[in-house]
N, C-alpha and C positions, 0 to 999 in steps of 0.2 A: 593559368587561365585568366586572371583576372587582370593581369599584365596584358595578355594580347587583348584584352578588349579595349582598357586603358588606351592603345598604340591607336585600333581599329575605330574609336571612339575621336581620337586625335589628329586622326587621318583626315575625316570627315569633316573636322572640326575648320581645318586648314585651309579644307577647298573651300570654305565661306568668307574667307575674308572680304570686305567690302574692299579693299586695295586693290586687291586682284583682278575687279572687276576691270577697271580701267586703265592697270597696266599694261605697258608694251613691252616686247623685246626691244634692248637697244639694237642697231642695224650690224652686219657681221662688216665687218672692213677686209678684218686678214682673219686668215687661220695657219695655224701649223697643225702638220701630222705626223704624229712619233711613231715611226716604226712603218720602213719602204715595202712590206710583204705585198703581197696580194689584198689585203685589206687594204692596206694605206696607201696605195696607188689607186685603188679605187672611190675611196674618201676623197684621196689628191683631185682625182676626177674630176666629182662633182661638184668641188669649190670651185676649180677651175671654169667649170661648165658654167658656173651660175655669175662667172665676174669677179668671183674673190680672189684676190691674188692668195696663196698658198706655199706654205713651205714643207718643203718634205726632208724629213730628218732620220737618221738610221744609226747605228751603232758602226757602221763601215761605210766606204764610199761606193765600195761596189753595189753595196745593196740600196742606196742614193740612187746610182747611176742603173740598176734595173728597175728600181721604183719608176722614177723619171721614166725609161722606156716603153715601160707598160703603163703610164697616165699619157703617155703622147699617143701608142698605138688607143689606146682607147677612144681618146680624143679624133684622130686622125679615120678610127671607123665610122664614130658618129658623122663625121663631116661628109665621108665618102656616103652613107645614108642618107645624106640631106636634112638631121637632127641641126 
């Protein structure tokens, strides 16, 4: 009990940093996405979407090359929407 107050106490503690105040993110340039499922073709997506160029990587080619499929069909729906 006195551990998680310790943690809860230190949590708190952190979001006060005066540094934090005026920090930024550095800007995203690239990103990679491990793993072509359904998730990561969807990830793929939205980097693509926003400008970042993106790499989509998979334990096989084939699932590369359906990841790829399914971030272009993605892509290719938004466009036919006028997104």
């Amino acid at each position: 009990e006195a551990a998680l107050a310790h943690v809860a106490r230190a949590e708190q503690e952190a979001m006060r940093l005066p540094e934090l105040e005026t920090a930024a993110p550095p800007p995203v340039e690239t990103a990679a996405v491990i793993g072509a499922g359904a998730m990561g073709a969807g990830i793929a997506t939205c980097f693509a979407a926003a400008g970042v160029p993106v790499t989509l990587v998979d334990l096989a080619q084939d699932g590369v090359d359906r990841g790829l499929a399914a971030a272009r069909a993605n892509l290719d729906g938004a466009v036919a929407k006028g997104r």
